[in-house]
C-alpha positions as CSV (number, residue, x, y, z in Angstrom):
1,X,-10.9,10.3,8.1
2,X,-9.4,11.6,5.1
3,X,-6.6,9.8,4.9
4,X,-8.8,6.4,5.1
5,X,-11.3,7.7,2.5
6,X,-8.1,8.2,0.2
7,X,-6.6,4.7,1.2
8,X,-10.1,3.4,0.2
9,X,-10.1,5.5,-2.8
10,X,-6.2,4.3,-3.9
11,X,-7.4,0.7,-3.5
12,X,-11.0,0.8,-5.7
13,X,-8.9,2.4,-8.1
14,X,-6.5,-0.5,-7.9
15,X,-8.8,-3.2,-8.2
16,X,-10.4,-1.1,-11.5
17,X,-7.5,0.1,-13.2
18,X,-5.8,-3.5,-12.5
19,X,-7.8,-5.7,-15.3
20,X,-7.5,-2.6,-17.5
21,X,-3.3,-3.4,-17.7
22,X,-4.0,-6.6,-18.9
23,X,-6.0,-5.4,-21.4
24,X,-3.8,-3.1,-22.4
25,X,-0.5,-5.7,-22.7
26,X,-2.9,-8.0,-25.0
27,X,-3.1,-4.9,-27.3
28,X,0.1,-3.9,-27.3
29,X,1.4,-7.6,-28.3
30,X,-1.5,-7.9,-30.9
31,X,0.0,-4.3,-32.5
32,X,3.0,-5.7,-32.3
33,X,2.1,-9.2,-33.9
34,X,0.9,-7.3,-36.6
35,X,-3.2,-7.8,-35.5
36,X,-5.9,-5.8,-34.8
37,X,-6.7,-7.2,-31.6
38,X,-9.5,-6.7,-28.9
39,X,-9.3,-3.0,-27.4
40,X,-7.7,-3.0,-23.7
41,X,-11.1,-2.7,-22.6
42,X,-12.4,-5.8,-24.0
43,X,-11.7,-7.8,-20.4
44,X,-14.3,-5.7,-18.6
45,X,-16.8,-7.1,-20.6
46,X,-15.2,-10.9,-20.5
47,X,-15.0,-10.6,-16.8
48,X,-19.0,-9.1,-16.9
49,X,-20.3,-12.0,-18.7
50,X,-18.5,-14.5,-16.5
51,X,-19.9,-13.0,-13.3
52,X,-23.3,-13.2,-15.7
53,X,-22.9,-17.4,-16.5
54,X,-24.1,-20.2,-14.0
55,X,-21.3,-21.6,-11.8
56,X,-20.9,-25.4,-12.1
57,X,-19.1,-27.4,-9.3
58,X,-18.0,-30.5,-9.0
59,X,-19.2,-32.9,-6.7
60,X,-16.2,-34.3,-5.0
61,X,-15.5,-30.2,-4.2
62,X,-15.7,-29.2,-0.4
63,X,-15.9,-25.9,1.2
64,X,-12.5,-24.9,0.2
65,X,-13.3,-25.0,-3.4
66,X,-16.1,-22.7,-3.0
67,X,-14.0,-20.4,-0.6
68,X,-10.9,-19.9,-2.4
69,X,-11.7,-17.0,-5.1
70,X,-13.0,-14.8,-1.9
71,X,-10.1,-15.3,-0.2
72,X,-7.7,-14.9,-3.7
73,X,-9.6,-11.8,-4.6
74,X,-10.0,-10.4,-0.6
75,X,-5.9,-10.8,0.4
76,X,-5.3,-9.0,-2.9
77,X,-7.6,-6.0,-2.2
78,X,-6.2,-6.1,1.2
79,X,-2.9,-5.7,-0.4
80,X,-3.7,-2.8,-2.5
81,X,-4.4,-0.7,0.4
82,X,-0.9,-1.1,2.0
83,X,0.9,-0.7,-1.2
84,X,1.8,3.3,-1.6
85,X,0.3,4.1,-5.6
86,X,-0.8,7.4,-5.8
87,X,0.0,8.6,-2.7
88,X,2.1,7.1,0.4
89,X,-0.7,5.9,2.8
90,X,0.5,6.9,6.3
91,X,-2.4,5.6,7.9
92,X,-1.4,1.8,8.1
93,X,2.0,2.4,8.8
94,X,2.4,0.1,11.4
95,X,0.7,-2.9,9.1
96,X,1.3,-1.9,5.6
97,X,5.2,-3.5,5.8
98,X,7.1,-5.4,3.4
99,X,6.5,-9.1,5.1
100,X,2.8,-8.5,5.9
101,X,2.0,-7.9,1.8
102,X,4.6,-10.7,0.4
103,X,2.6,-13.7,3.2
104,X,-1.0,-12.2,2.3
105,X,0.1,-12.6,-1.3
106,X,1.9,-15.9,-0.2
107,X,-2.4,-17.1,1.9
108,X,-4.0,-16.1,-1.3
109,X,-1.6,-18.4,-3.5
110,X,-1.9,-21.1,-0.7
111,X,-5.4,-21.4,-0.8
112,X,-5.7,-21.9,-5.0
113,X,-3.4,-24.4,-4.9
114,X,-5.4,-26.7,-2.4
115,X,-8.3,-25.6,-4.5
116,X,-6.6,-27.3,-7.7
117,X,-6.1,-30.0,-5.1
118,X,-9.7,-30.5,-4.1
119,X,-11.7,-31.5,-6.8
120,X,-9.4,-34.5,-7.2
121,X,-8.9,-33.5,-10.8
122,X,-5.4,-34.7,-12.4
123,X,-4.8,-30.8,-14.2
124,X,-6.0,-29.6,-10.8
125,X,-3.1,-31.3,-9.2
126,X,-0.3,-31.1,-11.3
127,X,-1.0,-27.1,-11.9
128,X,-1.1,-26.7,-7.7
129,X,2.2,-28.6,-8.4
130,X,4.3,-26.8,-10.4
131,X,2.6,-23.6,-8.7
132,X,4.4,-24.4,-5.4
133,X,7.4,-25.3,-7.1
134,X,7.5,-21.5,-8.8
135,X,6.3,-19.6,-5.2
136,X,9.2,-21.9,-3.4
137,X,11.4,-19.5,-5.3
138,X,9.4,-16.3,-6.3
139,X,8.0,-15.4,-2.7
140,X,11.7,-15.2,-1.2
141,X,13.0,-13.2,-4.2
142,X,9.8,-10.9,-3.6
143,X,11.2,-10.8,0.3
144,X,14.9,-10.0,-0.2
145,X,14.1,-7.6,-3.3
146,X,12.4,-5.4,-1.6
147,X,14.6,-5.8,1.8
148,X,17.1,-4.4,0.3
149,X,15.7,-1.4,-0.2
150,X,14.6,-1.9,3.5
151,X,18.1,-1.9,4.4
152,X,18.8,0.9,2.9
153,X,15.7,3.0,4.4
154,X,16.2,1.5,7.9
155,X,12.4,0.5,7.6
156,X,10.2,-2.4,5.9
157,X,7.7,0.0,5.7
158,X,6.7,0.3,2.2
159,X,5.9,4.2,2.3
160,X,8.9,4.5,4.4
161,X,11.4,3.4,2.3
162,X,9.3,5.4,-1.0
163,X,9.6,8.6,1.4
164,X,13.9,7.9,1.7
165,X,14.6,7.2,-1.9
166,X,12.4,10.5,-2.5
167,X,14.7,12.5,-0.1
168,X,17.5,11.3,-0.8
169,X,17.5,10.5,-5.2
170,X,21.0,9.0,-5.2
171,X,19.9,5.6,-3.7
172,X,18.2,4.9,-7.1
173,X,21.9,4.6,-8.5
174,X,22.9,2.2,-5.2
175,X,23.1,-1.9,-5.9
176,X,20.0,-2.7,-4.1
177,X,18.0,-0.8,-6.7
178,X,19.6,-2.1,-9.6
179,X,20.2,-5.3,-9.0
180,X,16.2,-6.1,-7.4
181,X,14.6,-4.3,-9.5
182,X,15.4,-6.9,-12.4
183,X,14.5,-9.6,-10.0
184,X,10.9,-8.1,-9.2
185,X,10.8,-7.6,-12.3
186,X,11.0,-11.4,-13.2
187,X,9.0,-12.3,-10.2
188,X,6.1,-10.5,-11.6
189,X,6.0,-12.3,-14.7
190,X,5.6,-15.6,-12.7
191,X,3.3,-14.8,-10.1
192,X,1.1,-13.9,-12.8
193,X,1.6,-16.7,-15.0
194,X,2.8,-14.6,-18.0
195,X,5.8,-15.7,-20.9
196,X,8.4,-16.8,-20.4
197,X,7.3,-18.7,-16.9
198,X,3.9,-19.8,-18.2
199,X,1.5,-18.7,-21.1
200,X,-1.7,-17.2,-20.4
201,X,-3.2,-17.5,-23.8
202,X,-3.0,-21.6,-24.0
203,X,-4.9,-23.9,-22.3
204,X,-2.0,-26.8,-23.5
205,X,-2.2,-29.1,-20.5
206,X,1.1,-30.1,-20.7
207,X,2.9,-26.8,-20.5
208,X,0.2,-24.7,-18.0
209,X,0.5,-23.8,-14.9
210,X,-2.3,-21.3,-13.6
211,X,-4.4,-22.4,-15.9
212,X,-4.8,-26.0,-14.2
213,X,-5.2,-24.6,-11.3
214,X,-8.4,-22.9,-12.2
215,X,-9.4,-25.5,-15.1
216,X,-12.3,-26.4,-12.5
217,X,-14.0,-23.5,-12.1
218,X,-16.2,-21.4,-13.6
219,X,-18.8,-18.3,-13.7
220,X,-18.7,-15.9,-10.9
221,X,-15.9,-17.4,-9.1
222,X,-13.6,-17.9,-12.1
223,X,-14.1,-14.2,-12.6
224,X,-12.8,-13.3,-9.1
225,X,-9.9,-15.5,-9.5
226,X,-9.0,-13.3,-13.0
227,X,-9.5,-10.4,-11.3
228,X,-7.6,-11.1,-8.3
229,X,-4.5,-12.3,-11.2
230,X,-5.1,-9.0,-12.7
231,X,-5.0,-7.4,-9.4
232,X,-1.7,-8.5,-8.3
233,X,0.3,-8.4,-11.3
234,X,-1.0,-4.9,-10.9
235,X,0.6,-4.8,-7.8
236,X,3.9,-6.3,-8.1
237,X,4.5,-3.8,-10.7
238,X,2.8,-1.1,-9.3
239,X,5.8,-2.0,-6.0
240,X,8.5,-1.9,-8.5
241,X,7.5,1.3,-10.0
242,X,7.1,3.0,-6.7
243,X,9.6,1.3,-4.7
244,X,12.4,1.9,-7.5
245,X,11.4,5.0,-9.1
246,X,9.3,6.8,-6.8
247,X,9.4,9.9,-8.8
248,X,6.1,11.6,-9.0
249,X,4.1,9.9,-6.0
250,X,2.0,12.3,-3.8
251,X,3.3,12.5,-0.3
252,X,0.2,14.6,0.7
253,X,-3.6,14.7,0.1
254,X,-3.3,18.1,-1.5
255,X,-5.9,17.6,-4.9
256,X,-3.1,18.9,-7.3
257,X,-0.1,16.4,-5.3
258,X,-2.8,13.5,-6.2
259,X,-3.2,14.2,-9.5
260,X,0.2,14.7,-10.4
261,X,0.7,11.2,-8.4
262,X,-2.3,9.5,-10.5
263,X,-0.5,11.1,-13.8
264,X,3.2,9.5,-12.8
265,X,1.7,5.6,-11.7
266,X,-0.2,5.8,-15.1
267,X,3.1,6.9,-17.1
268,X,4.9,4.1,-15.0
269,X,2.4,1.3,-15.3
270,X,2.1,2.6,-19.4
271,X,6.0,2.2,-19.3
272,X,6.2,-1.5,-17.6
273,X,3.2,-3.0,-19.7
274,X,5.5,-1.9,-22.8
275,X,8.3,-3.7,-21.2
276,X,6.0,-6.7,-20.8
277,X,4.3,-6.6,-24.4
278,X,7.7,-6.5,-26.2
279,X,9.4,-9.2,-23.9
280,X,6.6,-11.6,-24.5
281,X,6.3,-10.9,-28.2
282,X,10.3,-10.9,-28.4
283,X,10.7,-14.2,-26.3
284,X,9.3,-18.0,-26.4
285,X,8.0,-19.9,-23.1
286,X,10.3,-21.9,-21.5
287,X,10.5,-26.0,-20.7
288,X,9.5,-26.4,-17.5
289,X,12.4,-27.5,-16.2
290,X,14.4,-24.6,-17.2
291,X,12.0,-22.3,-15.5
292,X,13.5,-23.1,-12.1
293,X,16.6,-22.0,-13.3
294,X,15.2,-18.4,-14.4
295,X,14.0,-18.0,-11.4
296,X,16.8,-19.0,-9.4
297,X,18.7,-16.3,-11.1
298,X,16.3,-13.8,-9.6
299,X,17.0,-15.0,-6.4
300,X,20.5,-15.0,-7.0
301,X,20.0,-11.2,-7.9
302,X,18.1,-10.1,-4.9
303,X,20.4,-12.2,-2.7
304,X,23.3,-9.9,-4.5
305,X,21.5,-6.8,-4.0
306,X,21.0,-7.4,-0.5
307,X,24.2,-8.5,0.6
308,X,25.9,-5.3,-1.9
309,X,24.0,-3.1,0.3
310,X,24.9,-4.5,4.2
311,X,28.6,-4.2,2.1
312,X,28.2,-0.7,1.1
313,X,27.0,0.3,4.0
């Protein structure tokens, strides 16, 4: 009973801290454009007075419409409990593997992009579009990024292979971890729509991608399709901090182990939104048809550390 009441606890904290990130990105870029800008906690209250606003649907929309931000926002809190954060949850050991979170991530996408889809809206379509054209590449580079770490653990469990890198501190240095952690890397930026895949500031029908998916909806449910955006860019690199550079994660429920683990995933998620805030102030968004061609180089990457690692072994 423990254990579960800290699973539950990791994942609450997941879903509150996760909208906080993005906050926090916006800021840094704005300090580093030179601007005041909003303080990171300025999405809390964006996301409160859209859950406060009416919710207007169109009338061609069927039950799917209506369904999808539950199911977006439900896979990715289901998610955040198998993903190790603070602590390596031992309790879902048996579900909490690298496939099972890559094809619930893969059913929440899925169901957005018949949303975009349903209301028969042209954005709708052409944003469900060009989103199944960037998950044909991102979801297998998600896969073999984090399988090469698997074959270098001898598990896809994610706490698993945490626990061997933790043991053993020389596999950090090994070709799976360097060559997929770039490509996770990129993969995050595109599952959640962010430069140089897709802007998130810009509503420019022409260039977006997200941002036709969702032009539709509205109120409550547009808020839960935010969050559960917020949520799993959270997650992705939340996975590539732990996964990588486990350093710091609690491997028991001792209080002073938990803290020292909540300490080391805010250092790490501090470090990575950095990253992210200088790459998207440094770099311009691509033409859509060279954004293919990024991401096929994350493939390419993963692909590499995967077949380094069956080589080095």
């Amino acid at each position: 009973m423990a254990e579960l009441s800290a699973v539950v606890a990791q994942t609450l904290l997941a879903v509150m801290l996760a909208p906080g990130l993005v906050g926090l990105i916006r800021w840094i870029k704005a300090r580093l454009q030179s601007r005041r800008g909003a303080p990171p906690w300025q999405i809390y209250f964006e996301l409160r007075k859209l859950f406060a606003k009416e919710i207007v649907i169109s009338r061609t929309a069927s039950w799917l419409f209506r369904a999808a931000p539950l199911i977006v926002f439900g896979t990715s809190v289901v998610v955040a409990s198998l993903v190790p954060l603070v602590f390596i949850p031992v309790a879902f050991d048996r579900t909490g593997d690298l496939f099972a979170a890559v094809y619930l991530l893969l059913l929440g996408t899925f169901f957005l992009a018949l949303a975009g889809l349903d209301t028969g809206s042209a954005f709708g379509g052409m944003g469900s579009s060009r989103e199944m054209t960037v998950v044909a590449l991102t979801e297998p580079t998600v896969a073999l990024s984090i399988f090469a770490l698997a074959l270098t653990a001898g598990s896809t469990n994610l706490g698993v292979i945490a626990t061997r890198t933790l043991a053993d501190p020389g596999m950090a240095l090994g070709p799976a971890h360097v060559l997929g952690f770039p490509a996770l890397f990129i993969v995050a930026l595109a599952e959640s729509g962010r430069l140089p895949i897709d802007n998130p500031s810009t509503h420019l029908e022409l260039t977006m991608i997200h941002e036709a998916m969702v032009l539709e909806y509205s109120g409550p449910y547009l808020a839960l399709i935010e969050w559960a955006s917020a949520l799993k860019f959270f997650l992705l690199l939340a996975l590539a901090a732990n996964l990588f550079v486990p350093w710091g994660i609690a491997q028991s429920l001792a209080p002073l182990d938990l803290l020292a683990g909540f300490a080391a995933l805010t250092v790490k998620m501090a470090i990575l939104a950095v990253a992210v805030a200088v790459l998207e102030t440094r770099v311009a968004k691509l033409r859509l048809f060279r954004v293919p061609e990024l991401l096929s180089a994350s493939f390419v990457l993963a692909l590499l550390a995967v077949m380094s690692t069956m080589f080095v072994r």
